[in-house]
N, C-alpha and C positions, 0 to 999 in steps of 0.2 A: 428247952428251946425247940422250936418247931425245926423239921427238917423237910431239906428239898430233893430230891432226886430229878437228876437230869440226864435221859438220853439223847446226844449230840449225834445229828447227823449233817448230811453236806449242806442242804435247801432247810433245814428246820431243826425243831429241838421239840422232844417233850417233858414236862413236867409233872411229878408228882408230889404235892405237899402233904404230909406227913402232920397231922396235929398231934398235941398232948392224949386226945384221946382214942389214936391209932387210925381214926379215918383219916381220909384221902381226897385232896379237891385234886383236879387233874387240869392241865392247860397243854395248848401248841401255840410254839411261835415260829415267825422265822427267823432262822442263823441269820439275823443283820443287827445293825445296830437299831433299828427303828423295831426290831423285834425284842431285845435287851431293853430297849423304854417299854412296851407291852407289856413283858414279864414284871418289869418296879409297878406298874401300873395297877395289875394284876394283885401282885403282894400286898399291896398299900390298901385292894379293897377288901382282901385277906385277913388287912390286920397284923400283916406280919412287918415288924420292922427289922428282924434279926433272924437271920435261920441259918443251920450247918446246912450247907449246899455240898455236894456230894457229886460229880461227874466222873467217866471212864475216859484216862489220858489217851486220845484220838487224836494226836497228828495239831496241824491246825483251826482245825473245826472246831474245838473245844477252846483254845486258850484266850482267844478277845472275850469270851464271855465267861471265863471264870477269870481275867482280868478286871473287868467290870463287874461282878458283883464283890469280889475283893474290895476293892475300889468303893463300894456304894457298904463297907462295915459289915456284910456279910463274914460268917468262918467259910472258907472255900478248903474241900477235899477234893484232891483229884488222883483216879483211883487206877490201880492196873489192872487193863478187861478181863485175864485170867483171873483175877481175885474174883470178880463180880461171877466168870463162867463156874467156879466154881461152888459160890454160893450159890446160885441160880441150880446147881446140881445137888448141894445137900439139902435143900428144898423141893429137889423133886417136882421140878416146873418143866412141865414137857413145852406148853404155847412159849411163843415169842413173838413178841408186839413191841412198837415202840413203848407205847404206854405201860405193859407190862413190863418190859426191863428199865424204865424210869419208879415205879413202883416198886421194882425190885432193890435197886440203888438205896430208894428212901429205906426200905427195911436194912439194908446192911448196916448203912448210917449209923440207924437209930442204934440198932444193939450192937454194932462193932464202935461206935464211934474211931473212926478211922482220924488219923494225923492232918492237923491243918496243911495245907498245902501255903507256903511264901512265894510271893512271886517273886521271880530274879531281877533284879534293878534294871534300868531302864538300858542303860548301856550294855548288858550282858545278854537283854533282850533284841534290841541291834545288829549285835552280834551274832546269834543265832540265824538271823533274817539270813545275813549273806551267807554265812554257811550254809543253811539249806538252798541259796539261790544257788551257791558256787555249789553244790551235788547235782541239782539237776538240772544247770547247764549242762552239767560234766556230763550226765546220763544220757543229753540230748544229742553230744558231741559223738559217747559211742555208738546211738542209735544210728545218726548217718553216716559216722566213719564203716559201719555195717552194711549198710545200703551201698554205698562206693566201693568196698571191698566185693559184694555180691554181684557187682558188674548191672547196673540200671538196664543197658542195652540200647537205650538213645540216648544221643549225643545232648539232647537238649537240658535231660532228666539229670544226668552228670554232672553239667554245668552248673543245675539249679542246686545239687547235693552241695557241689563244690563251693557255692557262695553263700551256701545256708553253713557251712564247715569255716570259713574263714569269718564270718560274722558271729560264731560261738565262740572262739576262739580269743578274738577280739571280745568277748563279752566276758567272757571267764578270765581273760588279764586285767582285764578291767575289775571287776568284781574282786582279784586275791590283792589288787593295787591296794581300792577300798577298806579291804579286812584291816591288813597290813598299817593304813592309815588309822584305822577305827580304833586297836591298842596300842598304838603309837600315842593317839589323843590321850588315851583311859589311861591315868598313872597306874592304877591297880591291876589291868585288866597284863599292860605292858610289863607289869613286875611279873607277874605269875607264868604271862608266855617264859620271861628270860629262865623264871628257876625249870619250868618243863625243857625247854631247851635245851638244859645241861644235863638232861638223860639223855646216854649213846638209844640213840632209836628213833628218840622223839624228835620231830623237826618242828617250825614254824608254823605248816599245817595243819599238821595231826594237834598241836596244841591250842591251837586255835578252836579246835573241834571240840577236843577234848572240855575246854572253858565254858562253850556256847552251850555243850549236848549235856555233860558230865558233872561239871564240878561246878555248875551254877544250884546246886541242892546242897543241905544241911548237914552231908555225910559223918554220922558218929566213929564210925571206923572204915579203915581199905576195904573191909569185907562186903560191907554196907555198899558201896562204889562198884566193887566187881560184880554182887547180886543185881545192881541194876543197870548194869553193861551187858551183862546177859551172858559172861564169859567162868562163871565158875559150872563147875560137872555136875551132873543130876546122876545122885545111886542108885541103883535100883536092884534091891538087893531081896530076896523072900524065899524063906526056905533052903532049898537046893537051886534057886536060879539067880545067876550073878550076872547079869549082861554088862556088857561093857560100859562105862561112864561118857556121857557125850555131855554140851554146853548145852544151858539152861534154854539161851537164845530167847528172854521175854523182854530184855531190854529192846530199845530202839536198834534196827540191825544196820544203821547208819555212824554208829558207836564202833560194832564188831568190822565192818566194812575199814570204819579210818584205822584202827588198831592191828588189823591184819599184815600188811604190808610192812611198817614199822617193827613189830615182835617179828618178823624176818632177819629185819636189817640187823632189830639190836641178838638175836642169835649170832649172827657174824661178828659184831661188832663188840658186844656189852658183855663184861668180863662175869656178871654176875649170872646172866643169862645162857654165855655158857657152860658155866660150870652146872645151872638148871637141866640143860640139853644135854649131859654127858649122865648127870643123876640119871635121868629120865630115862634115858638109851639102854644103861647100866638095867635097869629096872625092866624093858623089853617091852617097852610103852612105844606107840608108834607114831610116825610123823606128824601127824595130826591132833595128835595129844599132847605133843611137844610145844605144837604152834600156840596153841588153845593157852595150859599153861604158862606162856612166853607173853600172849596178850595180858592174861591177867595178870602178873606180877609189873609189868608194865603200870597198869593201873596201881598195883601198889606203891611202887615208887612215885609214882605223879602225884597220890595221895599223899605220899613221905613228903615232899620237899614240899608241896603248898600247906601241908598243916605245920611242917618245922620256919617255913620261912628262909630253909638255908637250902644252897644249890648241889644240889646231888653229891656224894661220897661215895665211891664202888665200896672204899672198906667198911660203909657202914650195911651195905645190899649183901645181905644171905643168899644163895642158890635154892 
């Protein structure tokens, strides 16, 4: 199977196809839709009706278009940018070019064959929309609650703060109304909120996030979840040097962001959680490593009761 490699950026995308016998045709489009027809276009004078397409998970910018080649019978991989930086390093590739890290792409492809990527159904995809709208409303909210609190210094400039704060406001209840209705609609989406919900921690929010951001992927195990939360510790351990264990942080940090606040509450709250935080303390581990751990076990129980189907048990949660 021929393969494609794709560097996604904001205004455009480059291509590199990869054939059977290791050459390289090379294309640019634009990130539109009218650039996604260019590309089938392109293919078709290729010859190519089938190819492992390969992109770096970027935010927005990538997913309408490896929706659309999904969609058009393509295998779509999409890939995390630290994987690619590090291949790009055990190949000893100093330049960096669009084209060159679309060519790069194509060679991990071919000899990693990396995991089909499934896209989330429609309504989980939805979903996600207003969660990310409802984050950065919220971030636009604190930007001028910032500016009001810094004292503008004309009366006009306050005023103008003050109505751009009430109109977010008004946008962001609007927006959690929407969510709120959107798993209300989805029987599946609404069964999974209710079992998160019966973790001490997790609220309506955070599970909503959790659904859109987290648990819309194929997860084999909790571990598999917490690795791409970004909340398990990296070792770093050679020799005589033992540094301390800090979070991985490669997942999405909109993940660690919504789970933060919650593995607070459920320390106060969550019987399992603290008997983790007494472990921990015992051990001479520090607050921050308490937290860190508190998130991720979070993640494992979220994992527990959507893979069991049954709504949370303290006496089945180990510390």
């Amino acid at each position: 199977m021929d393969v494609l490699g794709i560097d996604i950026a904001k205004a455009k995308f480059d291509v590199a196809l990869r054939r059977a016998d290791g050459k390289l045709r090379r294309k640019s489009c634009a990130n539109s839709p009218a650039g996604f027809a260019e590309l089938s276009r392109w293919l078709a004078q290729q010859q190519v009706t089938r190819a492992h397409v390969a992109l770096e998970a970027t935010g927005t910018w990538g997913e309408a278009l490896a929706l659309y080649l999904s969609d058009a019978g393509h295998v779509v991989s999409v890939l995390n940018p630290a994987v690619i930086h590090a291949f790009a390093a055990s190949q000893l590739k100093r330049a960096k070019t669009d084209a060159i890290d679309a060519a790069l792409i194509a060679a991990y492809t071919a000899t990693q064959q990396p995991a089909a990527w499934v896209p989330p159904p429609r309504e989980v995809r939805a979903l996600q929309a207003l969660v990310r709208r409802l984050d950065a409303l919220q971030e636009m909210r604190t930007q001028e609650t910032n500016r009001l609190a810094a004292g503008p210094g004309v009366d006009a400039v306050a005023a103008s703060i003050t109505t751009v704060l009430a109109t977010l406001e008004a946008e962001i209840a609007a927006v959690r109304q929407q969510m709120q209705d959107h798993l209300d609609q989805h029987p599946g989406l609404r069964a999974q909120r209710e079992l998160l919900t019966t973790i001490p921690g997790i609220g309506e929010a955070t599970a909503a996030i959790l659904l859109a951001e987290l648990f819309n992927k194929p997860f084999a195990s909790a571990r598999q979840a917490a690795a791409f939360a970004g909340v398990v510790p990296r070792v770093h351990e050679s020799g005589t040097v033992h540094r301390r264990g800090r979070m991985v942080k490669l997942g999405p940090s909109r993940l660690r962001k919504a789970l933060y606040f919650p593995a607070l509450t459920a320390l106060r709250c969550n019987p399992a959680l603290q008997a983790l935080r007494s472990r921990l303390r015992a051990a001479g581990k520090p607050p921050m490593v308490i937290v860190g751990a508190a998130m991720r076990k979070l993640v494992h129980l979220a994992f527990g009761v959507l893979k069991s189907g049954r709504a949370y048990d303290s006496s089945y949660a180990r510390p």
